[in-house]
Steps between C-alpha positions, in 0.01 A plus 500: 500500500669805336581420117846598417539837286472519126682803468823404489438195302308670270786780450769187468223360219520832304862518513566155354225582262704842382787300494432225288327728271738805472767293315243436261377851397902620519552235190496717215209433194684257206730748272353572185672326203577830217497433170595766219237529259503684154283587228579540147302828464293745743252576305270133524225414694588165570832583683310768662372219716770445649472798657162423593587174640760666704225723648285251566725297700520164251882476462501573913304189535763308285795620762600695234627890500536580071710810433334622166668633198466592135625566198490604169464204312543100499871581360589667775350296779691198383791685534448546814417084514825470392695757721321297798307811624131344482379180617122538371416664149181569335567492135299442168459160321741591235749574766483127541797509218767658728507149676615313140799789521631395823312757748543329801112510554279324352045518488315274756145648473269683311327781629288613186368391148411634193603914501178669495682752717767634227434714258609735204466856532606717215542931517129606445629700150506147325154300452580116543777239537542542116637758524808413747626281159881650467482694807619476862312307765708498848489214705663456873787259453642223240334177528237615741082491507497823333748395209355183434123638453620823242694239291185241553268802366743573200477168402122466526454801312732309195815710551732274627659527842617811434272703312544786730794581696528349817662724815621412828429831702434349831224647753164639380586884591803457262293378226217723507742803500622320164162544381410853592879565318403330212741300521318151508100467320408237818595279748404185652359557865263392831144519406440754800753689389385483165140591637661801660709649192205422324226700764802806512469549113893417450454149373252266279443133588538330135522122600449310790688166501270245683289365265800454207666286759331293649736214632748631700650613842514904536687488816717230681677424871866508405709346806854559552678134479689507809206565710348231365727246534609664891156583588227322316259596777532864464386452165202292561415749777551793259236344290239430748502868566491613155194227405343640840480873370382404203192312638480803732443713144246269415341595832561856559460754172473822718817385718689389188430844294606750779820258529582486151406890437763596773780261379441598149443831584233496240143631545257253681230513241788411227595175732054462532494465123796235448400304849311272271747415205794467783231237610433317240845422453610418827665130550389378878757228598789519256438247224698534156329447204626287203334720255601799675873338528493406141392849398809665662733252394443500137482902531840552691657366179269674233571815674856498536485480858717214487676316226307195504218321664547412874374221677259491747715419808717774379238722598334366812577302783245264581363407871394833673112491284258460548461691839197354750371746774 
C-alpha cells in the first residue's frame, strides 16, 4: 500500500503553526509606565542610585521608564511639586516640613538615617568650626538638609541657631566659588565632595554630622499627591525598585562605585572611601522612625523652619512602608 504524502500536510502544519503564532510576536511588549523623578541636589550618593538602578535595569522590571532630574535644593524641588512638573522627589528629612505648608506632596518612605554623609568644610586659612562663629557658612536652600544641620551645629556648639550666618547659595560649584572669594568661611556639603575639596587642598573637613545625630532620617521618598491618590501602584512599584538597588549596593561595591563616580562625576577612590558610611546609613524597606520623626519635628520649629511644631501626619503619609521584596 502506498502511504499518502507528508509533504503537503506537513507544509499546511507549518503554515497554521506561523499563523497562529505571528499575531503573537506582532503584539507589541507592555508600554512602560514614565514617571518624573527629581532630586533635591546632584551632588549625593544616595540619589546617585537612581542612576544606578536605571542602569541596572530595576525600575525596567517595575514597567517603569523614570525621566531623572535635579535641582538645587529641597526649596526648589517642591516648587516644582507644586507647579505639577515631578511626580517622584528625593528630598531630605527636613524637607518633610514643606508638606505642613501645603506642598501638594507629602514623605512616604525613608531612604536613609542618621547623616554620617554631611559634613562641614571650612576655607583651609581658618583652623576649626570655632572659628566660623560670626561668619558666613552657605548652605543650598531654606529649610533643606543642608540648612537644618549648620543651624543644628550652631546650636550644639552653644551659639544659638544662628551663631553664624546662614546662606542659601544653591549648588556646590556656587558655594565653593564663595569660598575661594572669601566670601563665605564654609559650607555644609556631601561627604565625597567634602573628601574631594578636602584631597584638592581647597577645603578642610571640620565636623562630620553622624554621630551628633543620631535619630533621624537624612533622606526621604517625597510623592507627588495626585499620583498617589490616581496611581497608588506606580508608587509601590517605584519603591520596589528603589529598595531593589539598594540591596544591589549591599551586593555589588565595585558596580556601585564606578556608578556613583560617573553620576557624581567625582573620583572613584573618593566614592571607595564614603561606600561604607553611605552604608551604614542606608534604610532597606522604608520604615519611619519615631525617634527619627520626633527629632525633625521638634527641630522644624526650633529652627525657624516653620512657625510651630507639625504633626506627624502632616509630614508623612502612611501605607507605602515597609517595602517586602
Amino acid at each position: 500500500m502506498t502511504r499518502p504524502s507528508a509533504g503537503p500536510l506537513s507544509r499546511r502544519s507549518v503554515a497554521l503553526a506561523v499563523a497562529l503564532t505571528f499575531p503573537l510576536l506582532a503584539v507589541p511588549a507592555a508600554a512602560q509606565e514614565r514617571l518624573r523623578v527629581a532630586k533635591s541636589v546632584t551632588s549625593s550618593f544616595f540619589f546617585s542610585l537612581l542612576e544606578l538602578g536605571q542602569e541596572q535595569g530595576h525600575y525596567k522590571a517595575q514597567g517603569l521608564d523614570i525621566e531623572i532630574s535635579a535641582f538645587s535644593g529641597d526649596a526648589r524641588m517642591q516648587q516644582a511639586f507644586t507647579a505639577g512638573a515631578i511626580d517622584i522627589g528625593l528630598g531630605s528629612g527636613p524637607g518633610m516640613g514643606f508638606a505642613a505648608k501645603g506642598v501638594p506632596a507629602i514623605a512616604i518612605a525613608a531612604i536613609a538615617n542618621q547623616p554620617l554623609n554631611m559634613a562641614m568644610v571650612i576655607d583651609p586659612k581658618y583652623k576649626s568650626v570655632d572659628d566660623l562663629k560670626g561668619k558666613r557658612v552657605a548652605v543650598t536652600t531654606a529649610g533643606s538638609l543642608t540648612d537644618w544641620l549648620a543651624r543644628r551645629l550652631s546650636l550644639a556648639k552653644g551659639w544659638g541657631a544662628t551663631g553664624y550666618e546662614v546662606l542659601p547659595m544653591g549648588e556646590t560649584r556656587t558655594r565653593l566659588a564663595a569660598m575661594k572669594r572669601g566670601d563665605i568661611a564654609g559650607l555644609v556639603t556631601a561627604t565625597e565632595v567634602a573628601i574631594n575639596l578636602e584631597q584638592e587642598g581647597v577645603g578642610k573637613i571640620v565636623s562630620t554630622f553622624g554621630e551628633a545625630v543620631e535619630d533621624f532620617h537624612t533622606h526621604v521618598v517625597i510623592a507627588h499627591r495626585k499620583l498617589i491618590a490616581e496611581n497608588p501602584e506606580a508608587v509601590r512599584k517605584f519603591l520596589r525598585a528603589w529598595f531593589t538597588t539598594a540591596q544591589f549596593v549591599k551586593e555589588n561595591k565595585a558596580v556601585t562605585v564606578a556608578s556613583v563616580a560617573r553620576t557624581m562625576k567625582l573620583p572613584p577612590k573618593v566614592i571607595d572611601i564614603a561606600y561604607d558610611k553611605e552604608l551604614a546609613m542606608t534604610n532597606y524597606d522604608g520604615t519611619f522612625n519615631p525617634k527619627a520623626l520626633e527629632t525633625i519635628r521638634q527641630s522644624l520649629k526650633e529652627l525657624e523652619i516653620l512657625d510651630r511644631i507639625p504633626e506627624v501626619k502632616e509630614l508623612l503619609l502612611p501605607g507605602f512602608v515597609p517595602v517586602k521584596l
